[in-house]
BAMI-709140 format. One record per residue (C-alpha): residue number from 1; residue in three letters; x, y, z. Coordinates in Angstrom, 3 decimals, decimal comma, padded with zeros to 6 digits. Layout:
BEGIN
NODE num residu     east    north       up
NODE NUM    ALA        X        Y        Z
...
END
This chain:
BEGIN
NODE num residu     east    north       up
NODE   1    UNK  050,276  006,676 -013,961
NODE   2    UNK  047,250  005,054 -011,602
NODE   3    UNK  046,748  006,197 -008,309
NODE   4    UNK  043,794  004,312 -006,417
NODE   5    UNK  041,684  006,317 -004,126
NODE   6    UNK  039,405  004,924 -001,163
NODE   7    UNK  037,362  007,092  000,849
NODE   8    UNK  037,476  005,840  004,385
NODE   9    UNK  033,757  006,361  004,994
NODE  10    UNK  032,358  005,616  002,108
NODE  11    UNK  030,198  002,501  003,589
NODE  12    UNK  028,878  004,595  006,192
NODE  13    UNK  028,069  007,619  004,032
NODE  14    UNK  025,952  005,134  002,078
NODE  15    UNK  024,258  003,380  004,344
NODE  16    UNK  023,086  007,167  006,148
NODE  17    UNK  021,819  008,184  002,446
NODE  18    UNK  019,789  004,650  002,312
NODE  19    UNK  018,637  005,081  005,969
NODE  20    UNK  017,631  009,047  004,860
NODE  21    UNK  015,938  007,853  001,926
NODE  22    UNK  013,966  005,184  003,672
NODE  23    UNK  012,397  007,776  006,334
NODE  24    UNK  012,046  009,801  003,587
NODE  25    UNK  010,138  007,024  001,559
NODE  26    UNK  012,450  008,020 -001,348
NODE  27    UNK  013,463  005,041 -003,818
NODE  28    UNK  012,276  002,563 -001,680
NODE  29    UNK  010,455 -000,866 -003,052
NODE  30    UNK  009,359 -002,557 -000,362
NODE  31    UNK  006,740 -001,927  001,882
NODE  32    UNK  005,914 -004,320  005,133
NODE  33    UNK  002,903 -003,723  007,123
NODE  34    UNK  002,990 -004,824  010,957
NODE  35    UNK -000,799 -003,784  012,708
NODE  36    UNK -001,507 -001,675  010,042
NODE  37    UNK  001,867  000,718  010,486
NODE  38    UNK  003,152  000,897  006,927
NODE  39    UNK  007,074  001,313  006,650
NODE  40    UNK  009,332  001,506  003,388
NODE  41    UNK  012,401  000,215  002,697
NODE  42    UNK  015,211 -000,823  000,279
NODE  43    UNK  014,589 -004,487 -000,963
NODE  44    UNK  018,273 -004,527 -001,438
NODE  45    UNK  019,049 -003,360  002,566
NODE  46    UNK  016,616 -006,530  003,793
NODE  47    UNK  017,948 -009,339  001,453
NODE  48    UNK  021,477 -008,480  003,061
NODE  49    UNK  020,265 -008,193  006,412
NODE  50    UNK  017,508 -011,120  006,283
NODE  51    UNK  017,863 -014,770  004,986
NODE  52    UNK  014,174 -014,745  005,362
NODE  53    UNK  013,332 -011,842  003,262
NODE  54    UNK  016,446 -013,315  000,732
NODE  55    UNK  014,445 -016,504  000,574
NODE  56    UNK  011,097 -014,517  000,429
NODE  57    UNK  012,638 -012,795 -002,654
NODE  58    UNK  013,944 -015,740 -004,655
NODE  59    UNK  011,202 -018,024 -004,472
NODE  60    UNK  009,247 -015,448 -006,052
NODE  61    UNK  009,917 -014,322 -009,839
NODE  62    UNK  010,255 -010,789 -008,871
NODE  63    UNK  010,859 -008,640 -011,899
NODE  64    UNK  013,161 -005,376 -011,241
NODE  65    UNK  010,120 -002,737 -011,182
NODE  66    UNK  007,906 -004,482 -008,875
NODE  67    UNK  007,337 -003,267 -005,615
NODE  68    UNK  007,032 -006,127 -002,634
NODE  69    UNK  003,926 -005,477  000,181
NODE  70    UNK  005,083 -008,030  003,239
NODE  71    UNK  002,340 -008,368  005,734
NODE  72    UNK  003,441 -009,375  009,132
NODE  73    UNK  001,066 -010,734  011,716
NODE  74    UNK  000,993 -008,700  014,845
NODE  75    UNK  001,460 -011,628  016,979
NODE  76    UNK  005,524 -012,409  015,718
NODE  77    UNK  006,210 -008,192  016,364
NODE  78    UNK  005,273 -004,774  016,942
NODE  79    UNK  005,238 -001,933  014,779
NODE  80    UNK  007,721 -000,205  017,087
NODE  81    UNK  009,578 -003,290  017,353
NODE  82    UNK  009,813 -003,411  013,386
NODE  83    UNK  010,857  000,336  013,742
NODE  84    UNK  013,527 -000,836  015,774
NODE  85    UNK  014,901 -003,653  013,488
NODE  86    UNK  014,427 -001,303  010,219
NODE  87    UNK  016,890  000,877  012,376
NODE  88    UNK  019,557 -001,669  013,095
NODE  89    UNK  018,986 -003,342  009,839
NODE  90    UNK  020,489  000,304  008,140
NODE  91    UNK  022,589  001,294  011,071
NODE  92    UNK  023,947 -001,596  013,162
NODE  93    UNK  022,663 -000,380  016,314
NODE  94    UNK  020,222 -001,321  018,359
NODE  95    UNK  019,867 -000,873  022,127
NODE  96    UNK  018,776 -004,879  023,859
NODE  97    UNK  017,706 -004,021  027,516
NODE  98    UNK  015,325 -006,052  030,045
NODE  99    UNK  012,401 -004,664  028,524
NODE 100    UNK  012,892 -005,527  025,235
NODE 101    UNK  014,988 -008,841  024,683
NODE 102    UNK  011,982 -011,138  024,547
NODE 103    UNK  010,657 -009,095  021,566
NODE 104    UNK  014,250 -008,822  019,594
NODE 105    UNK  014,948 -012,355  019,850
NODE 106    UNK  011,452 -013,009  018,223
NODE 107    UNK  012,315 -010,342  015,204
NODE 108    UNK  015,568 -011,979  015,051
NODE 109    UNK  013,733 -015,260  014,404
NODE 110    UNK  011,029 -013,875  011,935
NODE 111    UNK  013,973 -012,157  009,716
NODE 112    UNK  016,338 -014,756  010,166
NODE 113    UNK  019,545 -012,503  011,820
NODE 114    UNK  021,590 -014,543  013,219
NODE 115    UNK  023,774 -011,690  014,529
NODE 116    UNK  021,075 -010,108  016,000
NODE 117    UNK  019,547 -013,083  017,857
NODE 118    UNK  023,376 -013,967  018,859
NODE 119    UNK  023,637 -010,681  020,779
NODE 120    UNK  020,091 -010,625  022,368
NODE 121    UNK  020,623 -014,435  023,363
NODE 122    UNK  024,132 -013,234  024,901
NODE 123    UNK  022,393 -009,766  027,242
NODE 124    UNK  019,640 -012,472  027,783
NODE 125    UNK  022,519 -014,779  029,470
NODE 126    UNK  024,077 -012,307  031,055
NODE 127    UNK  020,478 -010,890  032,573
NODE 128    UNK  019,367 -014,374  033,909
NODE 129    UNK  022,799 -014,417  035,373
NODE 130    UNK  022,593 -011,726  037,110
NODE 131    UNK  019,326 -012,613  038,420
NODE 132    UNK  020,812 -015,206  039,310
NODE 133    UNK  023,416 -013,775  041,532
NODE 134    UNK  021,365 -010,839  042,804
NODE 135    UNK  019,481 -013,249  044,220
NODE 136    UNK  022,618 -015,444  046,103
NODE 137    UNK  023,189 -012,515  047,433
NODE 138    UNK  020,099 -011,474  048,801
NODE 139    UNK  019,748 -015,751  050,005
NODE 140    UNK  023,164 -015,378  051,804
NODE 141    UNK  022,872 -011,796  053,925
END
């Protein structure tokens, strides 16, 4: 007699280890470098979250022992922008405000997350248009 099991939160469990492990710098192999901030992560994590890493990876004959060092120019992001993304890329969350659309929408582009620049182009939309009717108001009282 089989009897399948499936733990309900298994997905989640496992993505909290990773995201432990990765501020732990435990078992990571990939380290990226934005304005001399170093941060570690799971190779594995950014080739599902990143086309651009993906691409980075498989034009590249990376052997399964090496360790990747990605440099990114301080001009396409932060370090506490890349803080941020490393943060959605293992949890799914990220908070897009006023303050910091313009700068998501530019990591969305340098990593290649579609989702990500979908939802900061949508709270940029919805900003400009309520700008936009703030300011009818204010034209019409």
């Amino acid at each position: 007699m089989k009897m399948q099991f499936t733990e309900k939160n298994h997905n989640s469990f496992m993505v909290q280890a990773l995201n432990k492990q990765r501020k732990n710098k435990e078992f990571c192999d990939v380290a990226l470098s934005v304005d001399q901030t170093v941060f570690h992560a799971h190779l594995n994590v950014l080739a599902a979250m990143s086309s651009h890493i993906r691409g980075l990876i498989s034009s590249n004959d990376m052997k399964a022992d090496d360790e990747l060092y990605i440099i990114i120019d301080a001009k396409f992001m932060s370090s506490a922008l890349m803080e941020e993304l490393l943060d959605y890329f293992y949890t799914g969350r990220i908070v897009i405000s006023e303050k910091n659309v313009e700068e998501l929408l530019k990591g969305a582009k340098y990593f290649s997350s579609q989702t990500l620049r979908s939802f900061s182009l949508t709270h940029s939309c919805s900003l400009a248009s309520k700008a936009l009717h703030d300011s009818s108001k204010t034209l019409t009282m």
